[in-house]
N, C-alpha and C positions, 0 to 999 in steps of 0.2 A: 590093599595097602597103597598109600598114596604116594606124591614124590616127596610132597612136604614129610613124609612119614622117615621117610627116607634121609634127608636134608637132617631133620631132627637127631637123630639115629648116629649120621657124621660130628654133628654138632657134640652131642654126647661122648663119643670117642675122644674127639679132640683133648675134648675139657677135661676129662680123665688125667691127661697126659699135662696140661697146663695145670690145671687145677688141684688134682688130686680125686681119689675115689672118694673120698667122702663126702668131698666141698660139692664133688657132681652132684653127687645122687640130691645131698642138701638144697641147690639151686634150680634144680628140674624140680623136685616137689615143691619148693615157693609156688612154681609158676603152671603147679597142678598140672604135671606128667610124672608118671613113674616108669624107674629105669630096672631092671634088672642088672644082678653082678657086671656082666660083661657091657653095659652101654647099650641094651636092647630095650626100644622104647614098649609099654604094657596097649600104648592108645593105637590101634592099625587105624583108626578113622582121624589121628591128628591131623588137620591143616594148614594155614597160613593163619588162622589167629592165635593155635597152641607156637608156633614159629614165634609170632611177634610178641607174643606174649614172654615166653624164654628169654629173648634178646632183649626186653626190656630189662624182665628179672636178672640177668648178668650184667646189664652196663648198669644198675643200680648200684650192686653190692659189690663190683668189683671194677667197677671201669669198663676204659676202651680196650684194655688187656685181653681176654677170653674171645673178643668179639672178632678183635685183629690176629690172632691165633689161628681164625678159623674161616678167617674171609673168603681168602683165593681160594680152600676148596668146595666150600660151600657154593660161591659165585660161578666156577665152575659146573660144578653139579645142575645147579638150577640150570644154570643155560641149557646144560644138554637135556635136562627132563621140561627147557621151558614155564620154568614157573617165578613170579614175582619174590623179591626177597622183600622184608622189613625195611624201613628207612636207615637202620644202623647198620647193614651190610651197604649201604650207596658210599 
């Protein structure tokens, strides 16, 4: 499992709770991941293009809303696991 896998996974929770369970599951498969009930991502090899790819799919359809939801601990997260975020978390 990766860190990005990981990062995804928070992302997914978050948006639950902003978004709604449906609208989740709805905006992770746009951007080809699947979520499981609880916010557990199906892809253990996701990386930093299924990441960018996500964050593009959410600032589309719903704004800078979802993405600012989830900034601080995503940006968090990455620090400590060291990994590059998307141009939308800068």
């Amino acid at each position: 499992m990766s860190g990005y896998h990981d990062l995804i996974e928070l992302i997914a929770k978050r948006q639950m709770g902003i978004l709604g369970k449906r609208n989740t599951m709805e905006i992770f498969g746009k951007a080809g991941l699947a979520l499981d009930s609880e916010g557990k991502l199906d892809n253990d090899s996701a990386g930093y293009g299924e990441l960018e790819a996500l964050t593009i799919t959410l600032h589309e359809k719903y704004g800078p809303v979802p993405i600012m939801g989830c900034k601080i601990p995503v940006a968090r997260k990455a620090k400590e696991l060291n990994l590059k975020l998307p141009p939308l978390f800068a």
